[in-house]
C-alpha positions as CSV (number, residue, x, y, z in Angstrom):
1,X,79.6,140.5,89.7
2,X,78.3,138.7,93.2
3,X,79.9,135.7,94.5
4,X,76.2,133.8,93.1
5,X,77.5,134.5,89.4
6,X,80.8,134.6,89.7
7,X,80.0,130.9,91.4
8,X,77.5,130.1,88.3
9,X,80.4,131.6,85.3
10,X,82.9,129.5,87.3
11,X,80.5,126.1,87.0
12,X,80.4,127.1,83.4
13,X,83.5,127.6,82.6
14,X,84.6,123.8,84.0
15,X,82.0,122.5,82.4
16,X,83.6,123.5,78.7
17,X,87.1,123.0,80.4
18,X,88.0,126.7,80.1
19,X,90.4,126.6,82.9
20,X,91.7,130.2,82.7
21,X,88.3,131.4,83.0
22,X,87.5,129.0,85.3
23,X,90.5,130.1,87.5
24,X,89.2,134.0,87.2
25,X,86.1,133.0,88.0
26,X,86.8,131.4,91.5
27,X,89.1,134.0,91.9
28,X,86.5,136.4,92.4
29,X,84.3,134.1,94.4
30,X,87.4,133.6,97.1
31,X,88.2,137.5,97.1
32,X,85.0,137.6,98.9
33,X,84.4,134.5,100.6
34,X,88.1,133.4,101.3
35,X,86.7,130.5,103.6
36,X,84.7,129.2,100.2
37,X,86.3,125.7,100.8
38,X,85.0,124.0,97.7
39,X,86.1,126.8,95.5
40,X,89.8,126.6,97.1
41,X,89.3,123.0,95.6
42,X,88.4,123.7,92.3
43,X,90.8,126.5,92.2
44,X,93.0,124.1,92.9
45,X,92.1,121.7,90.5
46,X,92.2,124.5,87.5
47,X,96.2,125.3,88.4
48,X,97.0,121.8,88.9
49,X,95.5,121.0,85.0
50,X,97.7,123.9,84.0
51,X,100.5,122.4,85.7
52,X,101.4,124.3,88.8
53,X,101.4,122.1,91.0
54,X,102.8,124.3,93.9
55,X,100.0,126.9,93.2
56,X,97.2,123.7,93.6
57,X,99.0,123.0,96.9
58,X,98.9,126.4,98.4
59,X,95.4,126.9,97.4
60,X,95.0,123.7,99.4
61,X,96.9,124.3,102.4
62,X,94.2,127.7,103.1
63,X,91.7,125.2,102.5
64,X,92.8,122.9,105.0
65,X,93.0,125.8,107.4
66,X,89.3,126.4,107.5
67,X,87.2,125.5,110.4
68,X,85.2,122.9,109.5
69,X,81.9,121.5,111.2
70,X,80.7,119.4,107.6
71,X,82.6,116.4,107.3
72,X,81.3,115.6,104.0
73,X,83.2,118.9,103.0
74,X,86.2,118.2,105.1
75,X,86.8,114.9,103.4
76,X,86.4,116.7,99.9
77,X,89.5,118.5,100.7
78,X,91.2,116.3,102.4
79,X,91.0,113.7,99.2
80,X,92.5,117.2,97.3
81,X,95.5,116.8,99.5
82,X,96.2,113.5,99.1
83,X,96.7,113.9,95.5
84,X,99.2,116.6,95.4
85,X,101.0,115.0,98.7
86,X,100.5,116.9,101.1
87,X,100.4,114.3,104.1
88,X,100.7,116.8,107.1
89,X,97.9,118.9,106.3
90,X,96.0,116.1,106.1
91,X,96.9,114.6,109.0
92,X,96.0,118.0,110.7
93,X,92.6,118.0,109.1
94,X,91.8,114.9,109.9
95,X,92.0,115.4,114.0
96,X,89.3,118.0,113.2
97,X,86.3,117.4,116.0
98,X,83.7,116.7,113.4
99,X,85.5,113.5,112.3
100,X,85.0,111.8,115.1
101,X,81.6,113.1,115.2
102,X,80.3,112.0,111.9
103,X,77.4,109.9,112.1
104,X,77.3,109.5,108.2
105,X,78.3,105.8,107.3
106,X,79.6,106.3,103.6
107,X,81.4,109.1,105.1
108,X,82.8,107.7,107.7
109,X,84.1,105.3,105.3
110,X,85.4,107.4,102.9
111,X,87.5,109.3,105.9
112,X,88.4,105.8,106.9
113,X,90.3,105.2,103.3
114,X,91.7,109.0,103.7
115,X,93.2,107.7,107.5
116,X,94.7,104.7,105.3
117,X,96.6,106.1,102.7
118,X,98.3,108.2,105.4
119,X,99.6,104.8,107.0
120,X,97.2,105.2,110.6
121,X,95.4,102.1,110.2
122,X,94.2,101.7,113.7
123,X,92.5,104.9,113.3
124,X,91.2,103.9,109.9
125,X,89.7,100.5,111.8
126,X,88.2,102.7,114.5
127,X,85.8,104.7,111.5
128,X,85.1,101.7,110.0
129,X,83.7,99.7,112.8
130,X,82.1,102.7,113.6
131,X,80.3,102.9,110.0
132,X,79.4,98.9,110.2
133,X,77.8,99.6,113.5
134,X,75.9,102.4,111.9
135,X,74.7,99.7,109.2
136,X,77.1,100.3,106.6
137,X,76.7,96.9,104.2
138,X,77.9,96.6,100.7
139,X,81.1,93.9,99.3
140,X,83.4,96.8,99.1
141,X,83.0,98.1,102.4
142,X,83.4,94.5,104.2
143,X,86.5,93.9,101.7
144,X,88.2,97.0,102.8
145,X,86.9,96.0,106.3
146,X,88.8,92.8,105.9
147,X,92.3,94.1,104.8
148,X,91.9,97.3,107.5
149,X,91.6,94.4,109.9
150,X,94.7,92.2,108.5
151,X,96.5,95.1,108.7
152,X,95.7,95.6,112.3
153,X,96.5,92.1,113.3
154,X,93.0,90.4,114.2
155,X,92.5,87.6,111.7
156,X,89.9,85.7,112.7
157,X,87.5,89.1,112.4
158,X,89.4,89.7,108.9
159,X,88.2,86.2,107.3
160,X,84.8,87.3,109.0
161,X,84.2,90.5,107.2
162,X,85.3,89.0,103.9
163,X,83.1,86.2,104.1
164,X,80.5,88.4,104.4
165,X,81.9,90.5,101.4
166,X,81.9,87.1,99.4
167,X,78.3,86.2,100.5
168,X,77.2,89.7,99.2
169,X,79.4,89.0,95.4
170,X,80.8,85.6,95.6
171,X,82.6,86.6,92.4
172,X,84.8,89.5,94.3
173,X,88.2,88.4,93.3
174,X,90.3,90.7,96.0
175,X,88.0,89.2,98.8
176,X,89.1,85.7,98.0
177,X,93.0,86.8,97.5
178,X,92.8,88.0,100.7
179,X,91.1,85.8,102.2
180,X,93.9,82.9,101.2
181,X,96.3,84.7,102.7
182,X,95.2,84.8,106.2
183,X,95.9,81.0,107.0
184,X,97.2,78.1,105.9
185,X,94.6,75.4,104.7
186,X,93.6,71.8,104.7
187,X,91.8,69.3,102.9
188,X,88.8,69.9,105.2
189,X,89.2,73.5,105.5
190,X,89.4,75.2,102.3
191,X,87.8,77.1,99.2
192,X,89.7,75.3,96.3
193,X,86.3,73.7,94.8
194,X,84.4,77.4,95.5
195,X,87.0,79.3,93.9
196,X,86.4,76.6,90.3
197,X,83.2,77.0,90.5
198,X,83.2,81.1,90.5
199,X,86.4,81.0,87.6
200,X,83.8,79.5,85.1
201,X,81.5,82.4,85.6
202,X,83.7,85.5,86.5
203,X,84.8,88.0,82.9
204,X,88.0,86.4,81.8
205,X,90.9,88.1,82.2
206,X,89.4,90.5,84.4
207,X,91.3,91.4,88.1
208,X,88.4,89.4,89.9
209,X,89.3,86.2,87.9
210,X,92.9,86.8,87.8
211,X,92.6,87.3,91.8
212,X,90.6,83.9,91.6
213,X,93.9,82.3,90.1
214,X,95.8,83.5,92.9
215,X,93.6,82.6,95.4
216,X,93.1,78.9,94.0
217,X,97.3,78.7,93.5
218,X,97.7,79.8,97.3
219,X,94.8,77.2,98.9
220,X,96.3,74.8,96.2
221,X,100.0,75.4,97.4
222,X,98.5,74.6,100.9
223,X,97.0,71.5,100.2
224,X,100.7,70.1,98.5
225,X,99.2,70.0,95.0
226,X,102.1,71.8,93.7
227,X,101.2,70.7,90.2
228,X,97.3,72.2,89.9
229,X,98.9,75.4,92.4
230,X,101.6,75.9,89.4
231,X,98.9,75.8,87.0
232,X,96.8,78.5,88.6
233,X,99.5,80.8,89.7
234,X,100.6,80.8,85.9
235,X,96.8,81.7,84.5
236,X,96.3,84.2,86.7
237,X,99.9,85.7,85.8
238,X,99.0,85.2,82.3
239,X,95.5,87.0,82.9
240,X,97.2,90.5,84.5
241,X,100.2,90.2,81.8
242,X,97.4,90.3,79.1
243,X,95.5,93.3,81.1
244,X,98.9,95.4,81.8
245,X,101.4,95.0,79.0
246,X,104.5,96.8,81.5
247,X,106.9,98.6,79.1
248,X,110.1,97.1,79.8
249,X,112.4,99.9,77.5
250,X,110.8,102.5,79.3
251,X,111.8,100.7,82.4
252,X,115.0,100.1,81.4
253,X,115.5,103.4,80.4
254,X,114.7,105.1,83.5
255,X,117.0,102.9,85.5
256,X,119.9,103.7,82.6
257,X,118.8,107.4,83.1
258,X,119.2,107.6,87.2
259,X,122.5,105.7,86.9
260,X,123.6,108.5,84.3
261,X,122.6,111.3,86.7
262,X,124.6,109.3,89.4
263,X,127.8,108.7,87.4
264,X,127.7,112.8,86.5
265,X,128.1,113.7,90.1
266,X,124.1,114.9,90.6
267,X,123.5,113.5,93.9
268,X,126.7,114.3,95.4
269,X,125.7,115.2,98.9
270,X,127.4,118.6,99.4
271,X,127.2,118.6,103.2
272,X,125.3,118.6,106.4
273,X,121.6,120.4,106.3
274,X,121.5,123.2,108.3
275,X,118.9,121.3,110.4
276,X,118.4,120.5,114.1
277,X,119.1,117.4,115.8
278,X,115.6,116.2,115.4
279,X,114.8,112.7,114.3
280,X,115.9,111.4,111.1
281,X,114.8,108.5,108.5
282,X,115.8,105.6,108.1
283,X,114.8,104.6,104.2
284,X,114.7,100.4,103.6
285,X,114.5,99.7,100.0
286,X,114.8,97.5,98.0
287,X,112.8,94.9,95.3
288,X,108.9,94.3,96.8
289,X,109.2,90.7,99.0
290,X,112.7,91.1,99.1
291,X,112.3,91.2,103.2
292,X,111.9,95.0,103.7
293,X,109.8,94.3,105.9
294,X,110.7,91.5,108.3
295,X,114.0,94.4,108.7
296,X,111.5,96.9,109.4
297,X,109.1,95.3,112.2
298,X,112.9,94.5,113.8
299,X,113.8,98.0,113.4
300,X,109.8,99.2,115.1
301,X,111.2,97.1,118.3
302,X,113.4,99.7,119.1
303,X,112.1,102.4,121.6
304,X,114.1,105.2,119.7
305,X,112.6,104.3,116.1
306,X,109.2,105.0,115.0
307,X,107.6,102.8,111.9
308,X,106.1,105.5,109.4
309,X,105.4,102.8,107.0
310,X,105.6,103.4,103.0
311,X,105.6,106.5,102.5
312,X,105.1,108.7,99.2
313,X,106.6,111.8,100.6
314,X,109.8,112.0,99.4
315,X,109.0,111.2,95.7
316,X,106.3,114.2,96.3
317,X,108.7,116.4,97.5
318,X,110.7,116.3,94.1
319,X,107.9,117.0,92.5
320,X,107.0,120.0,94.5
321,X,110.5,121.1,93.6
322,X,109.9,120.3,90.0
323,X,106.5,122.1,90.4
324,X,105.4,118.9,88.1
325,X,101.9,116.8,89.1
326,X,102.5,113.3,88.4
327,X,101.3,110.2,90.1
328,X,104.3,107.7,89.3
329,X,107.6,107.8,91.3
330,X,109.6,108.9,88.3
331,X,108.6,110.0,84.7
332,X,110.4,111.5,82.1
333,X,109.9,115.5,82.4
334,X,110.5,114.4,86.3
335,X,114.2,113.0,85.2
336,X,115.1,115.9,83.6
337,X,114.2,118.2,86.0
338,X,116.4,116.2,88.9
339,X,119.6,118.1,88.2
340,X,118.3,121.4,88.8
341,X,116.2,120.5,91.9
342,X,117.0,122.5,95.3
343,X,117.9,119.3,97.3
344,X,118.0,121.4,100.5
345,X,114.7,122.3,100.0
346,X,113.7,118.9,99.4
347,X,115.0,117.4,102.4
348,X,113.5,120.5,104.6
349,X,110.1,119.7,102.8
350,X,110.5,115.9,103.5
351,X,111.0,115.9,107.0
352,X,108.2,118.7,107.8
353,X,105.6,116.5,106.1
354,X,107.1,113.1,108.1
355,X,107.9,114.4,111.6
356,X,104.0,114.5,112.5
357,X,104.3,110.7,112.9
358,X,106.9,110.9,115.7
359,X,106.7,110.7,119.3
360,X,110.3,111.7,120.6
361,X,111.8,109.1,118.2
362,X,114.9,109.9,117.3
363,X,114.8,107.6,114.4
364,X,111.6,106.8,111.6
365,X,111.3,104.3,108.9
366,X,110.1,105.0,105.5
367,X,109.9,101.5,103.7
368,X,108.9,102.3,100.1
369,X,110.6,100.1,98.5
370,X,110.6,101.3,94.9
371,X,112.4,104.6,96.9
372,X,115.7,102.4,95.6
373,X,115.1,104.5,92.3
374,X,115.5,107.5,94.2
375,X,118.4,106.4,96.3
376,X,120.7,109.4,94.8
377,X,118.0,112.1,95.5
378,X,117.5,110.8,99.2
379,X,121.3,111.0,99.9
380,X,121.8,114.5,98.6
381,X,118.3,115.4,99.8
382,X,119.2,114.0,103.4
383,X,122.9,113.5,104.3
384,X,121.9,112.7,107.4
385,X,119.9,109.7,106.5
386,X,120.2,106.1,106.7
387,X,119.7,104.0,103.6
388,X,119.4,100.3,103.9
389,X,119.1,98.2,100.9
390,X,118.0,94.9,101.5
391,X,118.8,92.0,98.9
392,X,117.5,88.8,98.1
393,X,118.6,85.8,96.0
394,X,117.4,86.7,92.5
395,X,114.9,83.9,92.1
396,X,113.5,83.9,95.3
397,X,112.6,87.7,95.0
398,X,111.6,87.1,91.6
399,X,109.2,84.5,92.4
400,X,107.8,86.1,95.4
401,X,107.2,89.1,93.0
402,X,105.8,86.5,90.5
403,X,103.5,84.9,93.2
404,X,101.9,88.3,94.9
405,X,99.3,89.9,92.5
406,X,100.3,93.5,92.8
407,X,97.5,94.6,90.9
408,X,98.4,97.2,88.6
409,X,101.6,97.9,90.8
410,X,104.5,96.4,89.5
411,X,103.6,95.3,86.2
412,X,107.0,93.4,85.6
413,X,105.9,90.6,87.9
414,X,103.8,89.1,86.1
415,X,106.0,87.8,83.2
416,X,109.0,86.2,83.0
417,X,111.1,88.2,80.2
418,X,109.9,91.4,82.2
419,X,111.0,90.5,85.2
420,X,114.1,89.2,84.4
421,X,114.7,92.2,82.9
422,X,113.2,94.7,85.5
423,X,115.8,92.6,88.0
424,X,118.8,92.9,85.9
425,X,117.8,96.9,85.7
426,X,117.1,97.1,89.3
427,X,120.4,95.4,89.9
428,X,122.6,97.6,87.7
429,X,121.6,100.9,89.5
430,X,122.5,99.2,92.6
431,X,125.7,98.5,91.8
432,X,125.7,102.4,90.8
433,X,124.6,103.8,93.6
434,X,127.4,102.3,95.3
435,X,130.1,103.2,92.9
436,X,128.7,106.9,92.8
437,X,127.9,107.4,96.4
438,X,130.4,105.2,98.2
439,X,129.4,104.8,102.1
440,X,125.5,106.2,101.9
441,X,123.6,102.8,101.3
442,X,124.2,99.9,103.6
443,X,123.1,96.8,101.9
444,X,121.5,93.5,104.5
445,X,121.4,90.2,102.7
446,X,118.0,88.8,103.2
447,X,119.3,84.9,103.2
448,X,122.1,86.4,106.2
449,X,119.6,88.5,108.1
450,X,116.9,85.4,108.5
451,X,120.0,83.2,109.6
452,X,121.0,85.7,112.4
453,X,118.6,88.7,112.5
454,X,120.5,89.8,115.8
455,X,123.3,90.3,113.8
456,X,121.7,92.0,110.9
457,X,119.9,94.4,113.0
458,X,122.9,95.5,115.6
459,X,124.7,96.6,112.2
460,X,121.7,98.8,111.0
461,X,121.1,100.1,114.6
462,X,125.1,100.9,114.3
463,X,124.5,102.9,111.2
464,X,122.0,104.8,113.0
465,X,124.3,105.9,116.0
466,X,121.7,103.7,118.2
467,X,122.7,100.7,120.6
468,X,120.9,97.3,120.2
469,X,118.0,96.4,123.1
470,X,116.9,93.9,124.4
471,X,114.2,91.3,122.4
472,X,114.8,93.5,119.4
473,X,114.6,90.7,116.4
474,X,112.1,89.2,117.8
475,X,108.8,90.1,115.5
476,X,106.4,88.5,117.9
477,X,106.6,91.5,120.1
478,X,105.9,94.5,117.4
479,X,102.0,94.7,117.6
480,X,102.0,97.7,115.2
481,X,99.6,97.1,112.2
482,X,101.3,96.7,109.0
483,X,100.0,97.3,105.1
484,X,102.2,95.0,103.3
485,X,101.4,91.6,101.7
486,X,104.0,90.3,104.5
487,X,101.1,91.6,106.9
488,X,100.4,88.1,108.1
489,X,103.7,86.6,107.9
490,X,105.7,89.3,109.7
491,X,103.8,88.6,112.9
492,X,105.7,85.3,113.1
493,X,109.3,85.2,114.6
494,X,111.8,85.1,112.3
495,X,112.3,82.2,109.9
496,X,114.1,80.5,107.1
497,X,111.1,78.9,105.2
498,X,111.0,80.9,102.2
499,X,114.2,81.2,101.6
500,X,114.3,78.5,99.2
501,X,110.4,78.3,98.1
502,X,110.8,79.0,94.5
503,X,112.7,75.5,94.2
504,X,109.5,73.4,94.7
505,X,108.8,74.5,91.2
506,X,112.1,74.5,89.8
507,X,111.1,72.6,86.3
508,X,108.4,75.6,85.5
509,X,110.8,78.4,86.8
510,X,114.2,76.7,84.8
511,X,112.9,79.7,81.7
512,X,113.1,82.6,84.4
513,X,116.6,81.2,85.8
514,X,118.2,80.9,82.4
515,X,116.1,84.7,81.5
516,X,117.8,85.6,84.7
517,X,121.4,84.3,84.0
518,X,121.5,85.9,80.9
519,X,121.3,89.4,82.0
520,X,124.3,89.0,85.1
């Protein structure tokens, strides 16, 4: 059979998802066109519906080894990578000469969102100013516009390109979120009576509305109407819970689980990797808004420490050991694979898909911080790695989780039983980490580090065999962009102002506290 049919059996064959004859199919196309980029793709799509994962990746990797001068086809594999984790081919592929000569606005945002989910958001600025030069105009373009500009620091251009999202689909929920969050604002400088007026017309209980409620809460907050913001904030909470419906035994169980795997000796590290001296991570972890980040822009001060920012690598790394496709950070064919994992491997595969990002840093951050789940796996993976754990007061992390709008991250937030609950769990494999791996996870209190972030930071940078410098807490002089909700925030020196935030609504939060101090 020619490449043509084999090609035409191997559409066919999708098309009734026959994936074994699919597989043969593109088989034969590749044995003689092995630089047949889209059937490397699809190839890889067959295996990875089967299961083997590690088979879809190497399929991948040749892919990504093709010379490309299409960068409509380019991006097409590149999107493959992202989704079995493979970060460093990606990177690779994406300093390819015909991205940065693509002249194709879609495209060029497309590559743009491929740039951002590997954490290089100047570069992911640069193609999408390029594309809205080229005349590139729709909401979700200026919206993504908007946050790529947050990210990067430049406000005032931010609120621009979301205004102009808003004017294009006043009812685009994100866009106003967002667009809260860049500034504080007053009674003569604010959307509160814009943001009514779309929540009578937007779907109820769809993300745009609930994002509405967020937005009006935040302006609200702003303006001192505490009552009206309280109102809001607890719709629009109401609106996701009613959308999400988080599973708080299965969230509890996989807590109960890693602490069981941690209590059996698992993660035991059983000695130093037979690496080089080369630069190391330092993992910050911890609940979301529980100040990973004002400890990481300190940290991205220091000329020996590069900020990586949150990074899916290491999760992907068990899986590629586990030889298991997955998109969440644990499931539970993933837990039960964990004891039989080849953690050498693991940390060998981590650090050659992170150490791209370096530039003669002897040091790099990886601030995920759901990676607390995965402390035990990091510390047998990595002996060599620092893990900070960074802790808040209970209810003021769970109100800055209850405050943020994840969107379909972090379902617990948005309810008060699950987030009690999720803390309490959370909490609980803390406290086993540390029994189980005595010495591997430093823990900063947020409330100490705020009050003296000097001191805080000298006794990370001691952890890390590294000597304080000069200027080093203060966040003013890290210019790096930053994808967190703390993006605007964290640009600020170092305060004390939200330590005790939650108490301004202390009446409405009294069932949380009580939810809180019955689970410890």
């Amino acid at each position: 059979m020619d490449t043509g049919a084999s090609w035409q059996s191997a559409q066919a064959a999708l098309a009734r998802r026959d994936m074994p004859e699919a597989r043969r199919h593109l088989l034969a196309v590749l044995a003689q066109q092995p630089a047949h980029a889209y059937a490397r793709v699809m190839l890889a799509g067959t295996v990875l519906a089967q299961g083997r994962l590690r088979e879809a990746v190497q399929q991948l990797q040749q892919a990504a080894a093709i010379d490309y001068r299409d960068p409509a086809l380019l991006l097409r594999v590149a999107q493959a990578l992202l989704r079995v984790g493979d970060s460093e081919s990606v990177a690779r592929l994406m300093r390819n000469a015909c991205v940065t000569q693509c002249n194709d606005s879609p495209t060029l945002a497309a590559l743009a969102h491929v740039l951002q989910s590997l954490g290089l958001h100047a570069d992911a600025l640069r193609l999408m100013q390029r594309a809205a030069a080229l005349g590139f105009d729709n909401p979700d373009f200026h919206y993504f516009l908007g946050v790529q500009l947050q990210f990067n620091g430049e406000l005032d251009a931010a609120e621009q390109a979301l205004a102009r999202c808003l004017q294009l689909q006043p009812a685009h929920g994100r866009a106003a979120l967002t667009r809260a969050r860049l500034r504080r604002w007053h009674a003569d400088d604010n959307h509160v009576d814009g943001l009514r007026r779309q929540l009578q017309v937007v779907a109820a209980d769809s993300e745009d509305a609930a994002a509405m409620w967020f937005a009006l809460y935040k302006e609200l907050e702003d303006l001192g109407d505490f009552s009206q913001a309280w109102e809001a904030l607890r719709q629009g909470n109401a609106s996701m819970w009613r959308r999400l419906r988080h599973d708080r035994l299965a969230d509890r169980s996989q807590h109960e689980a890693m602490a069981r795997l941690a209590a059996a000796g698992t993660f035991h590290t059983a000695g130093a990797m037979d690496e080089d001296d080369g630069a190391q991570p330092i993992f910050i972890i911890g609940m979301p808004r529980s100040g990973t980040t004002v400890l990481e822009r300190m940290l991205g001060n220091h000329s020996q420490i590069a900020s990586a920012g949150e990074l899916g690598d290491f999760a992907q790394q068990l899986r590629w050991a586990a030889n298991q496709a997955g998109r969440a950070l644990l499931d539970p064919a993933l837990l039960q694979a964990l004891p039989t994992l080849d953690y050498a491997a693991v940390g060998k595969g981590y650090l050659r898909q992170t150490r791209w990002r370096l530039n003669g840093q002897r040091r790099f951050i990886d601030k995920l911080p759901p990676n607390y789940l995965l402390a035990g796996p990091i510390a047998r993976a990595l002996p060599q790695a620092v893990i900070v754990y960074v802790r808040r007061d209970p209810m003021a992390v769970c109100f800055s989780n209850y405050r943020a709008m994840f969107g379909d991250s972090y379902g617990y937030s948005y309810d008060f039983d699950a987030l009690a609950a999720h803390h309490a769990a959370h909490t609980q494999l803390m406290q086993a980490w540390q029994q189980h791996l005595p010495g591997r996870v430093l823990e900063i209190d947020y409330e100490a580090m705020v009050a003296d972030p000097d001191a805080a930071l000298a006794q990370v940078l001691e952890c890390c065999g590294l000597a304080p410098e000069q200027g080093g807490s203060d966040l003013t002089r890290n210019a790096a962009a930053t994808a967190t909700l703390s993006s605007v925030q964290v640009r600020e020196p170092v305060h004390a102002r939200n330590v005790d935030e939650w108490r301004r609504y202390a009446e409405q939060l009294a069932p949380l506290r009580e939810r809180l101090q019955a689970g410890g």
